[in-house]
Backbone as CSV, one residue per row, in Angstrom:
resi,resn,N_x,N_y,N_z,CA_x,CA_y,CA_z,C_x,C_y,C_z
1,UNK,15.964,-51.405,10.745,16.435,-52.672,10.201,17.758,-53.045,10.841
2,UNK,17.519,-54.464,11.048,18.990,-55.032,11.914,20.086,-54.858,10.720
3,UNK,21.605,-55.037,10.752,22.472,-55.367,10.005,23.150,-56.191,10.921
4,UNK,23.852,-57.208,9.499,24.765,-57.528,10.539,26.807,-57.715,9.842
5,UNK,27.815,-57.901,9.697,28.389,-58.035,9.234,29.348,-59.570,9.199
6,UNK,29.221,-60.328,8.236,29.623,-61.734,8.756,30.528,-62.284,7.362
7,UNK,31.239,-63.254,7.731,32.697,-63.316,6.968,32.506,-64.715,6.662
8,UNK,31.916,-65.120,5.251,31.120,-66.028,5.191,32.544,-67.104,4.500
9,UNK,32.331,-68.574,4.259,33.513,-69.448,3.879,34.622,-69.377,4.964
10,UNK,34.167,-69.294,6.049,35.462,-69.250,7.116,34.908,-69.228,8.676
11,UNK,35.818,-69.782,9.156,35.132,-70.066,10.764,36.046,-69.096,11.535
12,UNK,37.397,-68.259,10.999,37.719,-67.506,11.409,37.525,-65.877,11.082
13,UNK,37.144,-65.090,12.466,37.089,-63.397,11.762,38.061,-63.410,11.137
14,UNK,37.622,-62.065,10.109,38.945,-61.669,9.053,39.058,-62.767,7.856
15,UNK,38.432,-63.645,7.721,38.779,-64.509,7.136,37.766,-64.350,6.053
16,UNK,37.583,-65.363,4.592,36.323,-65.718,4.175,36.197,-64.470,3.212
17,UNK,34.688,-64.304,2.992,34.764,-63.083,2.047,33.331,-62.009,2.661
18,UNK,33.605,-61.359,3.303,32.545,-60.378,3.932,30.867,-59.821,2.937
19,UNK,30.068,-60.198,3.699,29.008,-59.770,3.017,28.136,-58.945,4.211
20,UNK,27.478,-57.786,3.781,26.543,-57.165,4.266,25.344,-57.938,4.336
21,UNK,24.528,-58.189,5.889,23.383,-58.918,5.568,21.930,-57.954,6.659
22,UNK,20.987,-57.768,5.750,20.270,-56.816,6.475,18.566,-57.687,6.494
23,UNK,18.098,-57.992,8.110,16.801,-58.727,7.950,15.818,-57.712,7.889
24,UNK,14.574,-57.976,7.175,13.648,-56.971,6.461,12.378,-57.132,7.579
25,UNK,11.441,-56.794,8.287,10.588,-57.129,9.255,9.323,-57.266,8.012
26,UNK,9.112,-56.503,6.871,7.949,-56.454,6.239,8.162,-56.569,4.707
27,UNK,7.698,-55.530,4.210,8.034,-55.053,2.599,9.592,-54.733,2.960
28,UNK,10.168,-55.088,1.437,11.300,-55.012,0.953,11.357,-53.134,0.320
29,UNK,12.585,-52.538,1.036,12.716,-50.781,0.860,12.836,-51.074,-0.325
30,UNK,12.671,-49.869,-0.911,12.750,-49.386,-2.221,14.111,-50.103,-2.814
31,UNK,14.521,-50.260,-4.224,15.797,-50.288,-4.697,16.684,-49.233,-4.619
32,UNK,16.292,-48.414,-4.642,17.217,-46.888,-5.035,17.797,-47.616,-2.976
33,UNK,16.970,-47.235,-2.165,17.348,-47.818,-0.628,18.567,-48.950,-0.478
34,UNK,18.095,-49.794,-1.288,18.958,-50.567,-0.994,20.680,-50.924,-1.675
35,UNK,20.101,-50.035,-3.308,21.745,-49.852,-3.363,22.255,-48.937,-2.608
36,UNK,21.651,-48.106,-2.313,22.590,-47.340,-1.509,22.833,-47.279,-0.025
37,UNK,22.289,-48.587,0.543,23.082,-49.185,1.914,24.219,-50.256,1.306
38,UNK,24.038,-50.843,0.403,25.023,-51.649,-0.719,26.209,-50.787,-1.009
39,UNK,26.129,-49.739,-1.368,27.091,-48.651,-1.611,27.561,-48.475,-0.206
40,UNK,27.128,-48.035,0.521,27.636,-47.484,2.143,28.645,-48.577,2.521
41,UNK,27.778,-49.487,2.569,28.503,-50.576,3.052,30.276,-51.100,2.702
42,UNK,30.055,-51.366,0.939,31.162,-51.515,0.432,31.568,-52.584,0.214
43,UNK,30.761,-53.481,0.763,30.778,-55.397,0.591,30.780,-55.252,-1.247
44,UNK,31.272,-56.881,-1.350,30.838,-56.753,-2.637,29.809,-56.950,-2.778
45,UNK,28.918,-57.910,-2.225,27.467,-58.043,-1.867,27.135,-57.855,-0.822
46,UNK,25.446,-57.235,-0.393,24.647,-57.139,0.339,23.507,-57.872,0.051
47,UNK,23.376,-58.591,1.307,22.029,-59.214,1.120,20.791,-58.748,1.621
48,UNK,19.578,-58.845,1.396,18.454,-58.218,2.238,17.373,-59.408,2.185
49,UNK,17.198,-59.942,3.459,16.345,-61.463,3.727,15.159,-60.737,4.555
50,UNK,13.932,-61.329,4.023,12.641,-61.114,4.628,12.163,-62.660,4.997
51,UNK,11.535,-63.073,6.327,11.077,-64.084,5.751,9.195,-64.192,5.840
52,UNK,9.393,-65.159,4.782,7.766,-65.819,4.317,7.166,-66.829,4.809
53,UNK,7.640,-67.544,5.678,6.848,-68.204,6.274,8.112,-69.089,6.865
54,UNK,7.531,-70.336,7.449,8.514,-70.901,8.850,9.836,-71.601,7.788
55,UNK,9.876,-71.894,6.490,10.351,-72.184,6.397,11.058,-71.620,4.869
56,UNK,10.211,-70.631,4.913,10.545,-69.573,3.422,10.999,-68.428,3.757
57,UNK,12.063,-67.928,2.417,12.380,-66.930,2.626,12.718,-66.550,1.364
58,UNK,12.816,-64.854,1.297,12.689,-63.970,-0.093,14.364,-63.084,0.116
59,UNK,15.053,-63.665,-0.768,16.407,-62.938,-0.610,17.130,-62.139,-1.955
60,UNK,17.483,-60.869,-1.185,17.413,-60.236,-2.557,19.152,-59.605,-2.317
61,UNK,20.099,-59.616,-3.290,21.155,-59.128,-3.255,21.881,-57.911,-4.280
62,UNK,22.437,-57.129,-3.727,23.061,-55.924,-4.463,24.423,-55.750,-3.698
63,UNK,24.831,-55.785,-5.007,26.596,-54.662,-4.849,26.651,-53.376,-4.907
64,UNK,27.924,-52.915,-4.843,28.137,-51.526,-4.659,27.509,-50.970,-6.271
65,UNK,27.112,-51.632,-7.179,26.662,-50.963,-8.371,25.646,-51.136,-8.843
66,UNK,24.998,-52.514,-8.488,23.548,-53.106,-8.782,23.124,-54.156,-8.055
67,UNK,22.090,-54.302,-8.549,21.670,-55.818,-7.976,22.067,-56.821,-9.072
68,UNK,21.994,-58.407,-8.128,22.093,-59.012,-9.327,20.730,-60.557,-8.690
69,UNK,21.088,-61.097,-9.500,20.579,-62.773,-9.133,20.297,-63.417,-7.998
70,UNK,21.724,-63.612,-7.700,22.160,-64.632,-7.039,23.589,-64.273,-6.523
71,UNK,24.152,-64.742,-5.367,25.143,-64.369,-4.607,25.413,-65.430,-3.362
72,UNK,26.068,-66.415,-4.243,26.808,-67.732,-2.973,27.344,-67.026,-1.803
73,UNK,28.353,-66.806,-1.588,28.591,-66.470,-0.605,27.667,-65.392,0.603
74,UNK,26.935,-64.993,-0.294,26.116,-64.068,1.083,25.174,-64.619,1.141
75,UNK,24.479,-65.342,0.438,23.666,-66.565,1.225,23.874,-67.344,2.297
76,UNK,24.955,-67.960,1.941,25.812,-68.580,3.155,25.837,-67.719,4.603
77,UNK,26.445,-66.492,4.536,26.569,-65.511,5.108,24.821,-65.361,5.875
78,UNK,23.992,-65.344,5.132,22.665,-65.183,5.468,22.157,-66.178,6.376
79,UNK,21.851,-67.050,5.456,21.471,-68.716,6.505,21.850,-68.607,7.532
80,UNK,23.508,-68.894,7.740,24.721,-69.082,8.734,24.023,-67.906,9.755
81,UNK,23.661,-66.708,9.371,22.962,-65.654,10.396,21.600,-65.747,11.270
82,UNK,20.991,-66.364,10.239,19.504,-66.827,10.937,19.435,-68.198,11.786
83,UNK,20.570,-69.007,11.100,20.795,-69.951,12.034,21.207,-69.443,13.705
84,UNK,22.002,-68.615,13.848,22.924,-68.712,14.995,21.987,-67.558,15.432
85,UNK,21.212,-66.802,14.921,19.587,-66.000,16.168,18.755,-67.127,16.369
86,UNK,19.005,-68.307,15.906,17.709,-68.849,16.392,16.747,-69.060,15.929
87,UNK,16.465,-68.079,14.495,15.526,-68.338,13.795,14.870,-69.764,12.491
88,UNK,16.188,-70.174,12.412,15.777,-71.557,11.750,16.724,-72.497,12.597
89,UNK,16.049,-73.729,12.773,16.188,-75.053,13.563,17.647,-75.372,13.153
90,UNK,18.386,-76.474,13.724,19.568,-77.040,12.946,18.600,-77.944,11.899
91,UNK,19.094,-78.445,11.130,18.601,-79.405,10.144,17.974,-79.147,9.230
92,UNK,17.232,-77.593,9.399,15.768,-77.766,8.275,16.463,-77.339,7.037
93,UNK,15.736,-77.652,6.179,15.577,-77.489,4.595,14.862,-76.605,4.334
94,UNK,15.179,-75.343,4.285,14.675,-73.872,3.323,14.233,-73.982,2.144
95,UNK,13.536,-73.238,2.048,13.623,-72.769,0.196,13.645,-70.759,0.073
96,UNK,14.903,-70.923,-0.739,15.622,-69.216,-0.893,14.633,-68.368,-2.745
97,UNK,13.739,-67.813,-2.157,13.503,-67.535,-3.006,14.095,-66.264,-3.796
98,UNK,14.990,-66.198,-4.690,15.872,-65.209,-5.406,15.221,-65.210,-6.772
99,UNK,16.057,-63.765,-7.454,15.541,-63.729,-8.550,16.166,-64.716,-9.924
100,UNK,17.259,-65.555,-9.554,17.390,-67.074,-10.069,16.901,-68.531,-10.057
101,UNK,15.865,-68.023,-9.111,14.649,-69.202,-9.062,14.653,-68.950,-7.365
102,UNK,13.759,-70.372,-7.250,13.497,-70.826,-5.997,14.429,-72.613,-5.549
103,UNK,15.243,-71.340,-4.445,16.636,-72.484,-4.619,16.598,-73.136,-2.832
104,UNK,16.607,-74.408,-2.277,16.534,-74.960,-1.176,18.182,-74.524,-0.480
105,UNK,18.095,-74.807,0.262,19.334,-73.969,1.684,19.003,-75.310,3.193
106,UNK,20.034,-76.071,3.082,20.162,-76.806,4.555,21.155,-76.211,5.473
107,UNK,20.244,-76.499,6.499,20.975,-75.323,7.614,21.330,-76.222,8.644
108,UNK,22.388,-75.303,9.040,23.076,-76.471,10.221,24.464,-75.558,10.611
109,UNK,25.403,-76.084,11.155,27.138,-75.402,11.468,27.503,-75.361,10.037
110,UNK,27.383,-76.596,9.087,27.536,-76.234,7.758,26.645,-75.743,6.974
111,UNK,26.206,-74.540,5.840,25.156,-74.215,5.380,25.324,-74.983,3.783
112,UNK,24.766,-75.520,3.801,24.527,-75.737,2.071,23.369,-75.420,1.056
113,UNK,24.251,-74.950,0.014,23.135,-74.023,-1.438,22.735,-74.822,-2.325
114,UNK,21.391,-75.137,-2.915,21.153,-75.594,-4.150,21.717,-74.064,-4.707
115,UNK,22.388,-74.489,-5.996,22.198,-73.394,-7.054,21.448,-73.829,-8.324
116,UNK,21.151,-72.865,-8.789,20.059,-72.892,-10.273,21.209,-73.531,-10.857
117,UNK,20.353,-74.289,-11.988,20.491,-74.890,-13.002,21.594,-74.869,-13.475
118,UNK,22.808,-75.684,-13.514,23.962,-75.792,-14.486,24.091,-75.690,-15.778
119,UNK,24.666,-74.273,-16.690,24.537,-74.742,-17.771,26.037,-74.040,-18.338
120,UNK,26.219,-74.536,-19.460,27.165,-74.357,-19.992,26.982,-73.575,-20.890
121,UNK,27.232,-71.972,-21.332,26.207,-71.359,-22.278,27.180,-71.685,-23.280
122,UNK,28.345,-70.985,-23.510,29.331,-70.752,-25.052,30.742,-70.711,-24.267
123,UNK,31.277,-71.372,-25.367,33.168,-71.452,-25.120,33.464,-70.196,-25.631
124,UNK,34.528,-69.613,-25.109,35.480,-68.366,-25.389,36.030,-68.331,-26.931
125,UNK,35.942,-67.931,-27.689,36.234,-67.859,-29.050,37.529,-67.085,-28.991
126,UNK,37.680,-65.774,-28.393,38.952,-65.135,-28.391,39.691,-65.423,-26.908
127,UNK,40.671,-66.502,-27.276,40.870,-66.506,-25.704,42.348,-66.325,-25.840
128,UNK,43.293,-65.773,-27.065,44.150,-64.747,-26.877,43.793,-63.053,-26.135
129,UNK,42.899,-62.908,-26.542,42.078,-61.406,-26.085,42.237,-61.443,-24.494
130,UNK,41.622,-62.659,-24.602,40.756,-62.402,-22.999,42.579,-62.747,-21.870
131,UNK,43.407,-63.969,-22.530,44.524,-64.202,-21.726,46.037,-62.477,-21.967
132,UNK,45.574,-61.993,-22.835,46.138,-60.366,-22.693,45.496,-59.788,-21.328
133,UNK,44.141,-59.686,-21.725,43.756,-59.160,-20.273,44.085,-59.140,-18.644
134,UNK,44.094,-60.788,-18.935,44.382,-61.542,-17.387,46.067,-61.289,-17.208
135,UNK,47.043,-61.251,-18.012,48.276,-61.191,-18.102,48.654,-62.866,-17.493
136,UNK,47.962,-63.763,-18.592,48.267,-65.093,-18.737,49.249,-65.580,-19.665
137,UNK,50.410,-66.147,-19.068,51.539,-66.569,-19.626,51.609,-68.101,-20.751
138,UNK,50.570,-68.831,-19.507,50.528,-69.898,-20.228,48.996,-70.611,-20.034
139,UNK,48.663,-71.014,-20.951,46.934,-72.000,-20.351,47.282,-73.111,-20.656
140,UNK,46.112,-73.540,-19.506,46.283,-75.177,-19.653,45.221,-75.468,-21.002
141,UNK,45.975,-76.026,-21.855,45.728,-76.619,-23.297,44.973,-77.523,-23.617
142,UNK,44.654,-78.613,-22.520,43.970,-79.960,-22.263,42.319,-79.236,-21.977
143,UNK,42.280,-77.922,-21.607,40.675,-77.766,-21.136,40.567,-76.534,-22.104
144,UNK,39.240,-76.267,-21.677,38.644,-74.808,-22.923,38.433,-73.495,-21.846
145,UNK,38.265,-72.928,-22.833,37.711,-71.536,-21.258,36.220,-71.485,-21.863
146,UNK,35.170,-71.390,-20.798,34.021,-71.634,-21.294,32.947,-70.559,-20.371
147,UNK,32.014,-70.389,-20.749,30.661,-69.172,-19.843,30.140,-70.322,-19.438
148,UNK,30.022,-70.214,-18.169,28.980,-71.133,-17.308,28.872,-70.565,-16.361
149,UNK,27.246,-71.095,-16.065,26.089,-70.384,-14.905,26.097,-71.487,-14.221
150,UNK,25.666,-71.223,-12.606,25.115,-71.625,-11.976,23.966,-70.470,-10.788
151,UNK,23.255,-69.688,-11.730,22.845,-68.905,-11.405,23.219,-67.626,-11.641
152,UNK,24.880,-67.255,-11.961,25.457,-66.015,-12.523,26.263,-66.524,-14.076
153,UNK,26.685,-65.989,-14.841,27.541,-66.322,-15.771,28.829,-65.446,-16.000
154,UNK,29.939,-66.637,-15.752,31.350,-66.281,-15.340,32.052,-67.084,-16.355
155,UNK,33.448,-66.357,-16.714,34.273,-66.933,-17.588,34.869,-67.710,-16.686
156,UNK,35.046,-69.117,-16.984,36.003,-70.344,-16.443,37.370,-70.495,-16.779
157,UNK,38.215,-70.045,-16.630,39.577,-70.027,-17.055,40.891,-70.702,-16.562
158,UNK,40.705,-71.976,-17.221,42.325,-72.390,-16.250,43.849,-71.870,-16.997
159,UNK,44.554,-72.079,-15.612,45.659,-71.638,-16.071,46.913,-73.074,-15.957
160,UNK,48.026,-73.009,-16.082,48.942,-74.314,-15.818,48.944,-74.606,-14.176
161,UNK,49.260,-73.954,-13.453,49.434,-73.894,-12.147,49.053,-73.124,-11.307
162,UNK,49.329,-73.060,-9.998,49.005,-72.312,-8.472,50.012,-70.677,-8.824
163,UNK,51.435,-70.840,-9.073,52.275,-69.658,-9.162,51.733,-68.826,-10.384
164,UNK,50.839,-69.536,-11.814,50.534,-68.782,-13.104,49.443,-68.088,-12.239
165,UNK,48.722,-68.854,-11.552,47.118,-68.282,-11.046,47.187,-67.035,-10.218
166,UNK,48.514,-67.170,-9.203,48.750,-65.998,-8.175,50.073,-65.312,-9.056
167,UNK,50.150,-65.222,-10.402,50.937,-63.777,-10.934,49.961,-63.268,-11.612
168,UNK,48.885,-63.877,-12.066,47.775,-62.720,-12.499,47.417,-61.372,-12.611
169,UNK,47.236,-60.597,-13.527,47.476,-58.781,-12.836,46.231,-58.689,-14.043
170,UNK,45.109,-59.089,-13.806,43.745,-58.332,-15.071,44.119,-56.697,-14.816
171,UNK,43.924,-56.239,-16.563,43.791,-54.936,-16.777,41.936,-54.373,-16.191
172,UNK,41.701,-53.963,-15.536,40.485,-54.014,-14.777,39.603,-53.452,-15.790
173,UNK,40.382,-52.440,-16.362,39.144,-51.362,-17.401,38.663,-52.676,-18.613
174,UNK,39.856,-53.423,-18.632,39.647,-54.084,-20.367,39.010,-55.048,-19.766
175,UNK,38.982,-55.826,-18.817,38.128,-56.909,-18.483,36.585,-56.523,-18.109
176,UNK,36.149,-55.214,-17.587,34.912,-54.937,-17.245,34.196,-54.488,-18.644
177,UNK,35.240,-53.942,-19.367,34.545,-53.314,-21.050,34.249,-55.062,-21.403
178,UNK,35.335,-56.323,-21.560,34.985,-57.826,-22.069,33.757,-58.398,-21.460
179,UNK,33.738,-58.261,-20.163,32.234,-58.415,-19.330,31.431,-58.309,-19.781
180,UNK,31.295,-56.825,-20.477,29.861,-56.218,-20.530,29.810,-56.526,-21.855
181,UNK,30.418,-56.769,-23.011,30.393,-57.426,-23.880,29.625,-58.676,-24.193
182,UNK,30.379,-59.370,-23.142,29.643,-61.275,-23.235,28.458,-60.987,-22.568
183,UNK,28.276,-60.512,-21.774,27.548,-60.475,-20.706,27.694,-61.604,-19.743
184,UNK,28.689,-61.253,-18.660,29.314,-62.094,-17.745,29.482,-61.056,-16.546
185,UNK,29.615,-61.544,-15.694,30.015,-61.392,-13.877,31.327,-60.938,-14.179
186,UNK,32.270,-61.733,-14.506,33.458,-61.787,-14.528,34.165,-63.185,-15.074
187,UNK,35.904,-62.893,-14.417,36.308,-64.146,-14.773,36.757,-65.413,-13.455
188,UNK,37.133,-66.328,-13.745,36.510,-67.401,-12.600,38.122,-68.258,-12.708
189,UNK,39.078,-68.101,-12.524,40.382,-68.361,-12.715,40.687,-69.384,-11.926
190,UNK,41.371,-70.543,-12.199,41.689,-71.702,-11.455,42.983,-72.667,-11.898
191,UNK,43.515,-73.107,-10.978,44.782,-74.108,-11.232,44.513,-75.657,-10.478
192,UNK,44.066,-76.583,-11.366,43.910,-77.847,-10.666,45.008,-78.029,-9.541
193,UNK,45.265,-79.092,-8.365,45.882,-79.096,-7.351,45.404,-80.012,-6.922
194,UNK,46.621,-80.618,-6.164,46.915,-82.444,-5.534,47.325,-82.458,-4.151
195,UNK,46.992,-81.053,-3.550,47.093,-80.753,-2.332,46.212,-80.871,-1.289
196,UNK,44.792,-81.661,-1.541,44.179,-81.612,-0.440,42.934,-80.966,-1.512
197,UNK,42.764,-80.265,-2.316,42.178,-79.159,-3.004,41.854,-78.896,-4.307
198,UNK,40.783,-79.462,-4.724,40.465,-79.923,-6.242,41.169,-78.810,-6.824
199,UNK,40.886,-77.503,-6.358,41.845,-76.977,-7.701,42.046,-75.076,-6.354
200,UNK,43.048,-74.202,-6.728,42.988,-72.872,-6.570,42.117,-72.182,-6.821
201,UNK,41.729,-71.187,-6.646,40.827,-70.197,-7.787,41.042,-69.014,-7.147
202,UNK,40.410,-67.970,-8.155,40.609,-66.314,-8.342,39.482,-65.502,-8.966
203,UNK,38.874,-65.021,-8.087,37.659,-64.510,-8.914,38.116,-63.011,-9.316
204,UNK,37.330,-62.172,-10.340,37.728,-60.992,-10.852,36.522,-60.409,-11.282
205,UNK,35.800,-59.693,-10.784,34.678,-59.318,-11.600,34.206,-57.550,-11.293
206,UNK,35.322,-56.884,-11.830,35.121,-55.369,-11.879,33.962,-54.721,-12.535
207,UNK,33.115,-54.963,-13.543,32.509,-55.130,-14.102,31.154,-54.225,-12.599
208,UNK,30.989,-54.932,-11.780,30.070,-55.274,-10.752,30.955,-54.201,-9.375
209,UNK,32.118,-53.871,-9.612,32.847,-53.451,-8.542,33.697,-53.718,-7.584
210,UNK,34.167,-54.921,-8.246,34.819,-55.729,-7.435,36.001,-56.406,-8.212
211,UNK,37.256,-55.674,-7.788,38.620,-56.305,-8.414,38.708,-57.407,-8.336
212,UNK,38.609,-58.004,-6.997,38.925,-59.295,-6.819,38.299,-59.881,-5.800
213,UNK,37.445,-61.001,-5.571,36.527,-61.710,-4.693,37.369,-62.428,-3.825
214,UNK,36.916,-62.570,-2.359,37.716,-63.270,-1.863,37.076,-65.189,-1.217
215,UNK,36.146,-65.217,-2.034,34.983,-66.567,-2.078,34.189,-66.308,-2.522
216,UNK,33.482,-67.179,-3.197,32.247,-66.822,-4.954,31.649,-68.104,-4.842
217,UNK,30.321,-68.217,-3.951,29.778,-69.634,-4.398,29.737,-70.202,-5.595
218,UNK,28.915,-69.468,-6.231,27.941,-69.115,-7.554,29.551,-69.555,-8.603
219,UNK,30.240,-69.072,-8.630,31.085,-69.537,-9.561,32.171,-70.539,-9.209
220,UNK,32.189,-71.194,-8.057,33.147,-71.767,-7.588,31.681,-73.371,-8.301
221,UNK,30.659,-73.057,-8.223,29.402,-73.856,-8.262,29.595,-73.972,-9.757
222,UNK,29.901,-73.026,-10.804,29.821,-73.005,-12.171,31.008,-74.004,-12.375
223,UNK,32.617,-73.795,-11.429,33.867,-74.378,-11.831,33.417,-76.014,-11.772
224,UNK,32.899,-76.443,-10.655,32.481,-78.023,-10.175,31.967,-78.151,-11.359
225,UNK,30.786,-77.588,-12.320,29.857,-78.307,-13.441,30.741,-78.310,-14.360
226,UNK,31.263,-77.257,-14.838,32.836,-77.321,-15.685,33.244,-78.084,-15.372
227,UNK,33.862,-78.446,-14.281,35.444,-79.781,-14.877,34.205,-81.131,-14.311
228,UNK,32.943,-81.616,-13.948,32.396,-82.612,-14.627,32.483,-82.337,-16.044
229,UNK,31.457,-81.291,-16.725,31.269,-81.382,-17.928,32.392,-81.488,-18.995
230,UNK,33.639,-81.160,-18.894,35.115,-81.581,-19.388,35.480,-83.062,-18.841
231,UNK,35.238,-83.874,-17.945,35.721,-84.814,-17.833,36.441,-85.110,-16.549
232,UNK,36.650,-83.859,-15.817,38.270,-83.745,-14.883,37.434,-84.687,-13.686
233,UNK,36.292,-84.308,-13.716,35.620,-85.110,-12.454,34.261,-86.060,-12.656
234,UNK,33.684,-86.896,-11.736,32.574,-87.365,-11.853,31.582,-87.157,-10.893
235,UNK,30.020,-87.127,-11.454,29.113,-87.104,-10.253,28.340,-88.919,-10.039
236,UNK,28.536,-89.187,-8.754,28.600,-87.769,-7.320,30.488,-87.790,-6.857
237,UNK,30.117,-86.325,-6.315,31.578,-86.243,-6.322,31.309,-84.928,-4.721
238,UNK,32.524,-84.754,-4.216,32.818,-83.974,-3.519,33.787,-83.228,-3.625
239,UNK,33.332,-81.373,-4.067,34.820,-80.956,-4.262,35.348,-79.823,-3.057
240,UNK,36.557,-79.173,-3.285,36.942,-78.162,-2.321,37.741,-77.433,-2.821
241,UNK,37.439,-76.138,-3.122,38.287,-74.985,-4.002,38.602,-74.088,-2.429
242,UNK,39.825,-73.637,-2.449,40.598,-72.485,-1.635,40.768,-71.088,-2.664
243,UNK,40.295,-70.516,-2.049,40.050,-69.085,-2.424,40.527,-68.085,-1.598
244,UNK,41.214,-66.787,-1.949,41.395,-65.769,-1.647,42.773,-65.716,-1.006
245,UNK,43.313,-66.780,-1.500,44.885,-66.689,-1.123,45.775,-65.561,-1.028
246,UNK,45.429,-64.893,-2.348,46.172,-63.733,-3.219,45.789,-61.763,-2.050
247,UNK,44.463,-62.201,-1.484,44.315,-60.976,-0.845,44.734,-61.279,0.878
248,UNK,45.121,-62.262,1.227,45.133,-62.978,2.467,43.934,-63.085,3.391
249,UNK,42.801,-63.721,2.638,41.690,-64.424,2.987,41.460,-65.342,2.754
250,UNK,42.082,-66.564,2.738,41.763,-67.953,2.788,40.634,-67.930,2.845
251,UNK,39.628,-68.686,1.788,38.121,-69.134,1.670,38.145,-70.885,1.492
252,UNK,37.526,-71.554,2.098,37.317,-73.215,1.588,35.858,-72.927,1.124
253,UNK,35.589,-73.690,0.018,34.421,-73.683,-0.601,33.961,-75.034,-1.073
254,UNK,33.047,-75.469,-0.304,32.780,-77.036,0.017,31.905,-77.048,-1.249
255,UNK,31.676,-77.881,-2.394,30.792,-78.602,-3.372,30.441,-79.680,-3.257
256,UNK,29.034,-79.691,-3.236,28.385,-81.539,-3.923,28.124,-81.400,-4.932
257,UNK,28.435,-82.578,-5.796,27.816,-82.871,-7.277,26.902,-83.837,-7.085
258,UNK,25.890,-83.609,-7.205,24.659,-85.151,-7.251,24.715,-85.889,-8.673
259,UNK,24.076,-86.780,-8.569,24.117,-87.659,-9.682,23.148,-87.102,-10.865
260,UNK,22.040,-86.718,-9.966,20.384,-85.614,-11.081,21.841,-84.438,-11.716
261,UNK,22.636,-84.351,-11.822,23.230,-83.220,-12.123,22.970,-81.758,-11.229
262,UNK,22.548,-81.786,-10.319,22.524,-81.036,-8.935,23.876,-80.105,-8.684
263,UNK,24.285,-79.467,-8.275,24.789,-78.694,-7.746,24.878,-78.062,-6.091
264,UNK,25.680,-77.926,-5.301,25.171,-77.436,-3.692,26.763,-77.109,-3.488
265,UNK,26.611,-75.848,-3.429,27.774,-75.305,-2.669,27.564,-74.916,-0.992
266,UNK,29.017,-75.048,-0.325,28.330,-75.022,1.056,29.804,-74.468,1.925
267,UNK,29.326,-73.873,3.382,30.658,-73.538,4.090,29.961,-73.369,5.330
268,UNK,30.810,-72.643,6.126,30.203,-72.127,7.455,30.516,-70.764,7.228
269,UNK,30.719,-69.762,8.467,30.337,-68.626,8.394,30.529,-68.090,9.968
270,UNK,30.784,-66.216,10.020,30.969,-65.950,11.193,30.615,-64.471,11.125
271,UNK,29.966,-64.334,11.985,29.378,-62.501,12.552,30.323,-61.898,13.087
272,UNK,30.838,-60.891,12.538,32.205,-60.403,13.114,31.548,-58.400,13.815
273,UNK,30.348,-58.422,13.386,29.633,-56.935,13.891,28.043,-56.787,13.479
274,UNK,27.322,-56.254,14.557,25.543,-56.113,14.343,25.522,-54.620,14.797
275,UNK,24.442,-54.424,13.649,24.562,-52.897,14.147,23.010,-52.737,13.504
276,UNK,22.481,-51.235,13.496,20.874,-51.120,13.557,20.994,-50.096,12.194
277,UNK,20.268,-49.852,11.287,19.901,-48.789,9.778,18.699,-47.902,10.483
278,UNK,19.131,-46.483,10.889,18.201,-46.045,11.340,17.896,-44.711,10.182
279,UNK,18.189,-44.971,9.304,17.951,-44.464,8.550,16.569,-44.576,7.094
280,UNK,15.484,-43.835,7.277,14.407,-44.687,7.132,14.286,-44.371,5.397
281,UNK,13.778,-45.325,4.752,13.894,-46.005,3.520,12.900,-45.246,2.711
């Protein structure tokens, strides 16, 4: 099996947020197999793409601890890969079949994601609890902290500003024990901004193995349906969250809002190493 290593939300190496992406020639290896090239690896996600026909494909993703759903950024990472072998055209329209449905993918220099279904499950009831955790000084008062999916379910959390968002210090143990509680990914941290940049953000989702994300489709996709569904924005709309400031990985994370209430997160992407799994499954 090919691998390859590519640094997806960024047109520069080093940049973006790294995902493991491995193409499958047939049957999909065992699970026990594939977390534990997921583990080797050390990404927060690994992806494993087979494809189904000229314009289908079966994509399955795991972290260093499990599998999950769905995984924006290594999709991106994925597409962005099959694009630049050659294997899908510029222009065409995919369909990604994951275990969050069957989600379309336009391919091109920019890749863009349908994500599943927007929903808003439940607002935060203890959100003294949860702002102990984060070591949040102050919240912004005007919005709620709320669980919303766009294929994963992440706590939405704003804070007053860019400097509240980057002093952040989550207690990792108490936020992965709150995780597994709600049953959430993690938390999805953001400071609106008049800089060019609908808003900051900070992903956190230890829970899964991962202190801190350095680009999160899937929840950067949940933040866009959030601040429509609060008001902050309208569809159709175009947004752009910067991510990974805090680890020095700048991520841009391109959003459409359609008017159907749609969702499409999107970026480019870059192969920074290919290497071969000769290790048989």
């Amino acid at each position: 099996m090919k691998y390859f290593i590519v640094d997806a939300f960024t047109t520069q190496p080093f940049g973006g947020n790294p995902a493991g992406v491995v193409l499958i020639d047939s049957d999909f290896p065992s699970e026990k197999f594939m977390q534990q090239v997921a583990a080797e690896f050390r990404y927060s996600e690994t992806a494993f793409v087979r494809r189904d026909g000229n314009t289908e494909f079966t994509v399955r993703y795991f972290t260093p601890r499990g599998e999950v759903d769905l995984c924006g950024h290594a999709t991106i990472a994925t597409f962005s890969t099959l694009y630049k072998l050659g294997i899908i055209a510029d222009g065409t329209l995919c369909v990604n079949h994951t275990l969050a449905g069957n989600l379309q993918v336009k391919v091109g220099n920019m890749i863009m994601m349908q994500m599943a279904e927007p929903q808003i499950i439940d607002t935060v009831v203890d959100v003294k609890r949860l702002h102990s955790i984060m070591g949040v000084k102050n919240s912004l008062k005007a919005l709620p902290v709320q669980v919303v999916s766009t294929g994963l379910p992440d706590i939405i959390m704003p804070v007053d500003n860019v400097d509240e968002l980057n002093a952040l210090k989550p207690d990792m143990t108490a936020l992965a024990q709150l995780s597994e509680e709600i049953e959430v990914t993690g938390v999805h941290a953001f400071a609106l901004s008049d800089d060019g940049y609908t808003a900051h953000v900070r992903n956190f989702a230890p829970l899964y193995g991962i202190p801190e994300e350095s680009a999160t489709g899937t929840a950067n996709g949940a933040l866009a349906h959030y601040l429509r569904h609060n008001g902050v924005i309208k569809s159709p709309a175009n947004c752009r969250f910067l991510q990974g400031e805090a680890m020095g990985r700048p991520s841009v994370i391109a959003i459409s809002l359609l008017e159907d209430g749609a969702v499409w997160v999107g970026g480019d992407a870059t192969i920074i190493a290919i290497g071969e799994i000769i290790i048989e499954s």
